[in-house]
C-alpha positions as a Markdown table, in Angstrom:
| # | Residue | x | y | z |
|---|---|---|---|---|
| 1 | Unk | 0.0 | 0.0 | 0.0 |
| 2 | Unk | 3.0 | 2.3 | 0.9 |
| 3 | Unk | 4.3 | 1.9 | -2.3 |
| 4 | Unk | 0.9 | 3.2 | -4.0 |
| 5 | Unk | 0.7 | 6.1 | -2.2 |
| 6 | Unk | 4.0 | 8.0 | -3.5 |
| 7 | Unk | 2.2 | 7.8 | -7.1 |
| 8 | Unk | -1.5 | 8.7 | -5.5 |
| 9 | Unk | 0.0 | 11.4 | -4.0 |
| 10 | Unk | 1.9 | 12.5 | -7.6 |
| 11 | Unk | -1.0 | 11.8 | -9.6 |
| 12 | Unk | -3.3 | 13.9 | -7.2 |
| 13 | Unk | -0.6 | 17.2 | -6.5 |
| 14 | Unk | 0.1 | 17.1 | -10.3 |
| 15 | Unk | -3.3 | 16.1 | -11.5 |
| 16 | Unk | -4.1 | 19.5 | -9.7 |
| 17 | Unk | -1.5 | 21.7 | -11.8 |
| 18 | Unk | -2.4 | 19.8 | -15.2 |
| 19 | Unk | -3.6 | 22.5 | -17.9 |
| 20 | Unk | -1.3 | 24.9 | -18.9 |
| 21 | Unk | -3.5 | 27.5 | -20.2 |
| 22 | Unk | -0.2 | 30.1 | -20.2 |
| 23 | Unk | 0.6 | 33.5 | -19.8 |
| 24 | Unk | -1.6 | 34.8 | -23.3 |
| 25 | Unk | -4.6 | 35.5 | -21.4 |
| 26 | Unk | -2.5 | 37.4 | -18.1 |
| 27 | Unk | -0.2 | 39.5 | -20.6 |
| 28 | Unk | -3.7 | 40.8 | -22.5 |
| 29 | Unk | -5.1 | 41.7 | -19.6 |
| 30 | Unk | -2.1 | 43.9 | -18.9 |
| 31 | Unk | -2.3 | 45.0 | -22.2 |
| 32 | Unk | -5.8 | 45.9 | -22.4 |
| 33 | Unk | -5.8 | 47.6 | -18.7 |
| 34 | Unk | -8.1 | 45.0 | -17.4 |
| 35 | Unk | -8.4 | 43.7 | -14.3 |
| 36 | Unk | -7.8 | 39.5 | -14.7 |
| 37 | Unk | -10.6 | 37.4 | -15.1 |
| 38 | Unk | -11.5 | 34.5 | -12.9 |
| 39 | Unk | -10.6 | 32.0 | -15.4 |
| 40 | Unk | -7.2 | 34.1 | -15.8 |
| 41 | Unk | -6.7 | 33.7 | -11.8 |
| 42 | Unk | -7.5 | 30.1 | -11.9 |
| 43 | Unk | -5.0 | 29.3 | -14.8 |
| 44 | Unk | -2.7 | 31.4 | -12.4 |
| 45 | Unk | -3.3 | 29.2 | -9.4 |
| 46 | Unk | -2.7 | 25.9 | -11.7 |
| 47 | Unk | 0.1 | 27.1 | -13.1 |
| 48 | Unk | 1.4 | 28.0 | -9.8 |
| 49 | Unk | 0.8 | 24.8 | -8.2 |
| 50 | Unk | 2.9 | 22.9 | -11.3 |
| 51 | Unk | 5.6 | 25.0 | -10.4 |
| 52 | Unk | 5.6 | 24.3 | -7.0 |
| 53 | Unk | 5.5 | 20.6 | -7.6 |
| 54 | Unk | 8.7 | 20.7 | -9.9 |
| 55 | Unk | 10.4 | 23.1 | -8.1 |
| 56 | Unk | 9.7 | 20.7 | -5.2 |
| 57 | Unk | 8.7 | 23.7 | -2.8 |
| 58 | Unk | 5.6 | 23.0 | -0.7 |
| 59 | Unk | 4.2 | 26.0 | 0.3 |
| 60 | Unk | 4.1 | 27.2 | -3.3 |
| 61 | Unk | 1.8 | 24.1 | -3.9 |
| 62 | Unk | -0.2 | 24.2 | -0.2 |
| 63 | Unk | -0.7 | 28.1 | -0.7 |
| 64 | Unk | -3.8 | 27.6 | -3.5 |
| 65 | Unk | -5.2 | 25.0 | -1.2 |
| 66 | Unk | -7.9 | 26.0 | 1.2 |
| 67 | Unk | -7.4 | 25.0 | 5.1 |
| 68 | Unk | -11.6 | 23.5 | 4.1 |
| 69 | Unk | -9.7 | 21.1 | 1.5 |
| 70 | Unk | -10.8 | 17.6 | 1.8 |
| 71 | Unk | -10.6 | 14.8 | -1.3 |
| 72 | Unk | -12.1 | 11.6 | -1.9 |
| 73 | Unk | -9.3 | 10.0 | -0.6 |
| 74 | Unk | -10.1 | 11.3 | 2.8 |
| 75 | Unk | -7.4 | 13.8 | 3.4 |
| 76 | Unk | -7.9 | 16.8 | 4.5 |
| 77 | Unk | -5.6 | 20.1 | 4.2 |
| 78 | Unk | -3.1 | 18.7 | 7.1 |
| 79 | Unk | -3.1 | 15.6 | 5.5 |
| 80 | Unk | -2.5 | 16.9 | 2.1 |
| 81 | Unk | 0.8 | 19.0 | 3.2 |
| 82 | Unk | 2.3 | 15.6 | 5.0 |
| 83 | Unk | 1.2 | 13.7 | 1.9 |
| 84 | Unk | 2.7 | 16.5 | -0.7 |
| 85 | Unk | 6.0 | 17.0 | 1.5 |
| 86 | Unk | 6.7 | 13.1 | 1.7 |
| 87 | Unk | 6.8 | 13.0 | -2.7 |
| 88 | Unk | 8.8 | 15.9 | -2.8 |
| 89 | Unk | 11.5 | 14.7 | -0.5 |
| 90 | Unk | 11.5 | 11.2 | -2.2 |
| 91 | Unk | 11.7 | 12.1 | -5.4 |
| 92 | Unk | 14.4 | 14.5 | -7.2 |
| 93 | Unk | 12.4 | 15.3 | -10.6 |
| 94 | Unk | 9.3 | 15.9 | -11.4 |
| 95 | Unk | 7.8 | 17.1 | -14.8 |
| 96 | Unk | 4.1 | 18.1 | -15.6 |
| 97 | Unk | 3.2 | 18.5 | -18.9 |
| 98 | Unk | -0.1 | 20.4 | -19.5 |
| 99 | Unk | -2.5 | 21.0 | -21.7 |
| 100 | Unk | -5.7 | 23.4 | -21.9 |
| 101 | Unk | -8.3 | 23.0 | -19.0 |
| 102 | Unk | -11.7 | 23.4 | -19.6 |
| 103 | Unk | -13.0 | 25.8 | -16.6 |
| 104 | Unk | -16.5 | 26.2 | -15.5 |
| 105 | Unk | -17.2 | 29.2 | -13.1 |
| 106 | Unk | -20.1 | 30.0 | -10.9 |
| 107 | Unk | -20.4 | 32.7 | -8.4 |
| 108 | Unk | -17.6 | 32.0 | -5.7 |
| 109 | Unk | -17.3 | 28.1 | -6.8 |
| 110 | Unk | -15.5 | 26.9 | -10.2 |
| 111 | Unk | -14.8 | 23.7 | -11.7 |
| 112 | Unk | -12.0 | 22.9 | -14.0 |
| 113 | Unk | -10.9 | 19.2 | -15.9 |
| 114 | Unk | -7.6 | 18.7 | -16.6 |
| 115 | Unk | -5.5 | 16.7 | -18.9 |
| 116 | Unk | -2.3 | 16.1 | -17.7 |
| 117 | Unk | 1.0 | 13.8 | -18.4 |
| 118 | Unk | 3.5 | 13.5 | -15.4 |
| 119 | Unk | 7.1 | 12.6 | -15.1 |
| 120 | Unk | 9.0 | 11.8 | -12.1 |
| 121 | Unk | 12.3 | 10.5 | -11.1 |
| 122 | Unk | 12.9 | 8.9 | -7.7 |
| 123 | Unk | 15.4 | 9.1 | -5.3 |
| 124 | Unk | 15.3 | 5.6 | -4.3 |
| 125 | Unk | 14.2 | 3.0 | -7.2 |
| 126 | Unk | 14.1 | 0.5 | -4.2 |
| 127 | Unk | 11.3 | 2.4 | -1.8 |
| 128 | Unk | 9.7 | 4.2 | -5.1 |
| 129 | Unk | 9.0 | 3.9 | -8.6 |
| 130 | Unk | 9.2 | 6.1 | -11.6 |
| 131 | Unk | 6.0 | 7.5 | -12.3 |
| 132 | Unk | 5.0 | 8.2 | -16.1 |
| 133 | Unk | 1.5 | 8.8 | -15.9 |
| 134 | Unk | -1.0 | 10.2 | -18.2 |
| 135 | Unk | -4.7 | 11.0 | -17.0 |
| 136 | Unk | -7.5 | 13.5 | -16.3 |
| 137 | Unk | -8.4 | 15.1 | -13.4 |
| 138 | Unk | -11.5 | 17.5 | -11.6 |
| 139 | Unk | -10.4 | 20.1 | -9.7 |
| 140 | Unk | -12.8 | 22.1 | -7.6 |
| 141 | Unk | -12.1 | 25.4 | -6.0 |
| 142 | Unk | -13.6 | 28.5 | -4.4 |
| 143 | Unk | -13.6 | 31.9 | -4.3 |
| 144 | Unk | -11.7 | 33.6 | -1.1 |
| 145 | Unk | -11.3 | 37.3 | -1.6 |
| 146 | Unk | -10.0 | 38.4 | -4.6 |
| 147 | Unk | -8.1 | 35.1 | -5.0 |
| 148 | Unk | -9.0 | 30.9 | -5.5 |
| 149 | Unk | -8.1 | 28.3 | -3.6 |
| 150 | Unk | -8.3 | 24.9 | -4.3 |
| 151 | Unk | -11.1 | 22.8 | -2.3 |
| 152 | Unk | -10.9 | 19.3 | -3.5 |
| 153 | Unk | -9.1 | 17.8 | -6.7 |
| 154 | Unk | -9.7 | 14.1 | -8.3 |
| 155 | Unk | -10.4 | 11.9 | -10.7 |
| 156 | Unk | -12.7 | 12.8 | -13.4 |
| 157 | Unk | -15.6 | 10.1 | -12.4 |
């Protein structure tokens, strides 16, 4: 079981950084004068989050998750930052590549699908394996302030 868990865990942080929607969107809202849309700030967040995972720095990852998060899974935000931290000690690469996510937005709440391809190198072949993983992934998040924070992410059914 403990050996499933280090490509849960890279499947779910990654799965939640999957779409790449890039910086087009951001750099014509600067152009225009505009203030960013949701969907901007949302890309913003996923981007952010890959980042985090392959610069392997935590608290660029756990700072778009909400302290209400809680996955199918069963972890809740606590959970989330042990499980997060533990993949990013044990292994010493990780790529996401991303594609474009499809975003739904309502009110405070929005809903975004994600395709996603995932590359990662262990430190240890013996206690982990390499992960080369291609899927799809839901992630939900909410509205808190002028910013979104990421409430739940998983699989797409």
């Amino acid at each position: 079981m403990m050996r499933l868990a280090p490509i849960a865990l890279i499947a779910a942080g990654l799965l939640l950084s999957s779409c790449k929607t890039g910086d087009s969107a951001t750099s014509l809202s600067r152009i225009t004068g505009g203030a960013p849309s949701d969907e901007q700030k949302i890309a913003k967040v996923l981007a952010d989050v890959a980042q985090g995972m392959e610069s392997k720095r935590v608290y660029q990852v756990l700072s778009h998750v909400s302290q209400r998060y809680h996955d199918r899974a069963g972890r809740d935000y606590e959970a989330l930052r042990q499980y997060v931290a533990t993949i990013l000690d044990n292994y010493k690469t990780i790529r996401v590549t991303r594609t474009p996510s499809r975003m739904q937005v309502q009110g405070d709440r929005a809903r975004v699908v994600d395709t996603f391809g995932t590359l990662a190198q262990p430190n240890d072949l013996k206690e982990y394996p390499i992960v080369d993983l291609q899927g799809c992934v839901v992630v939900l998040l909410e509205r808190s302030g002028d910013t979104w924070q990421i409430l739940e992410w998983g699989p797409l059914f």
